[in-house]
C-alpha positions, 0 to 999 in steps of 0.5 A: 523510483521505488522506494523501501524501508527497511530496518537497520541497527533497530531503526528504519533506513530509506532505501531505493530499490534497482536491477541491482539491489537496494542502494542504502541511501543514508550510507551513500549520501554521507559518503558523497556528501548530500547531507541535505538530502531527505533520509525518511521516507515522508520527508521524501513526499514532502520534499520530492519535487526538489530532492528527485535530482539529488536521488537520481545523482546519488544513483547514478555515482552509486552505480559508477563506483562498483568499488562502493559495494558496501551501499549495496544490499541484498533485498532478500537479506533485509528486514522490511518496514512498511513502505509508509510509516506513519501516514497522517490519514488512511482512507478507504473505499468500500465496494468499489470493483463492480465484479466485487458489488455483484459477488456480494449482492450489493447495490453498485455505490452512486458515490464512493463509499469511505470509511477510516482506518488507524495507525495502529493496523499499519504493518510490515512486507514479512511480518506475521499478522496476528488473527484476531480472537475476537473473530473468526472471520478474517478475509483478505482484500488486495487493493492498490493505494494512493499515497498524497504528495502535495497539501489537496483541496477542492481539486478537480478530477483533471488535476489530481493525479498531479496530487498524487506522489505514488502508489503501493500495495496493501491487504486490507485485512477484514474480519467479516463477522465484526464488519458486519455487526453494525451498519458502520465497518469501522470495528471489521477495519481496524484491528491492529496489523490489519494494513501490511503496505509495501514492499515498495512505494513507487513514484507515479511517474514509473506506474503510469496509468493506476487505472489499468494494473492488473491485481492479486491475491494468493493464498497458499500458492492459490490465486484467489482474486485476479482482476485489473484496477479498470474494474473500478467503480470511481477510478484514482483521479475520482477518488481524489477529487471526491475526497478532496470536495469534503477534507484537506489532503496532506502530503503521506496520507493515503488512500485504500481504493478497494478491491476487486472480486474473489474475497471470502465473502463473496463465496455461498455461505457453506464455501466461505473459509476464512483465513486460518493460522498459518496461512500466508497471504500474497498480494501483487498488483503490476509495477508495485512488487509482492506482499507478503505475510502469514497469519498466526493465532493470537 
């Protein structure tokens, strides 16, 4: 299935996206009476493996009574909300594209290399990111996400993509000059609205394999980064696994995987244009849907 928020009379609303629009899924459950049904998106991830039934019938009536139209809903008249609201944890791993370790003279990692972001850089398929004025070298990276369904610890590499309840996309905004001010990343990471996820979040039962989706980024109508998540250094079952050997996984935590080459950064230093007011920035990755999203000044 792939899910959507979306904003309604000033609240976010779950909606599931199909070939025939975004069916309203609080409106729909009220009128057939599934009052037990989980209406946000992070008690759908908690509670998937017993509610996927109720979803798929309430799809399938939907779909069998036209005359219900009202819970029907253009996706181009929506005001998008971030696929994933309030994740407990994002995680993100630096350098793991091996074309994107060669681009930027960096050894390629023996382990994954994490670093965190916050709350507060989530934002949404749409909205305007803010370019911050305390640099001048915002970048762009398409990276696929892991979204965690279930509580995750000291799972094996075999076992956990079972963990796993879908994926998504983001931009993982960076701005290269504060990045690399110091040996930690951190400050480069977590400027405010520097994660639009979204549009849709999609079960891993209709991605299929993650390790073999195929990536990008457009920058004004410009491919700037084309790759394919095979290029991964540590692939999702690793990820998860490693990141599972050193904390507890929680259902709606999730897990930036990097991204691959063609980012700013990795041009020679006199082709490095980094990201301007006004630029709209687009990342798709197969199965998952577009993103999109323009910067301002601040």
């Amino acid at each position: 299935m792939k899910f959507i928020n979306f904003i309604h009379n000033d609240e976010i609303r779950l909606g599931i996206k199909t070939d025939r629009g975004v069916l309203h899924v609080s409106e729909a459950a009220n009128h057939w009476g599934a009052n037990n049904m989980p209406l946000h998106i992070h008690c759908v991830i908690e509670k998937f493996e017993t509610a996927q039934h109720q979803f798929q019938q309430l799809l399938h009536l939907a779909m069998e009574n036209p005359e219900y139209s009202s819970f029907w809903l253009r996706e181009e008249e929506l005001t998008l909300a971030p696929c994933i609201t309030s994740p407990g944890k994002i995680i993100c791993v630096g350098l793991n594209y091996l074309r994107h370790a060669e681009e930027t003279n960096s050894p390629v990692p023996e382990f994954p290399i994490l670093f965190n972001k916050f709350s507060n850089t989530i934002a949404a398929p749409g909205q305007d990111i803010v370019l911050p004025k305390t640099s001048s070298k915002v970048d762009y990276e398409a990276e696929l996400v892991i979204v965690i369904g279930q509580k995750t610890k000291y799972v094996s590499k075999e076992e956990a993509l079972h963990h796993v309840f879908g994926y998504c996309n983001v931009n993982d905004l960076s701005a290269r000059d504060l990045q690399l001010r110091t040996s930690q990343w951190m400050l480069g990471k977590i400027c405010d609205h520097f994660s639009p996820l979204g549009p849709y979040l999609v079960t891993a039962d209709e991605v299929g394999n993650p390790n073999q989706l195929e990536i990008k980024c457009i920058v004004n109508g410009e491919v700037r980064q084309h790759s394919n998540t095979s290029d991964m250094i540590f692939k999702c079952d690793e990820i998860v696994s490693y990141i599972s050997q050193h904390l507890t996984l929680e259902p709606g935590d999730i897990i930036l995987t990097g991204t691959p080459e063609g980012v700013v950064l990795g041009n020679p230093p006199e082709e490095q244009i980094y990201l301007q007011p006004n630029d709209v920035v687009t990342i798709e990755i197969e199965k998952l849907g577009s993103l999109t999203n323009r910067m301002v000044e601040e």
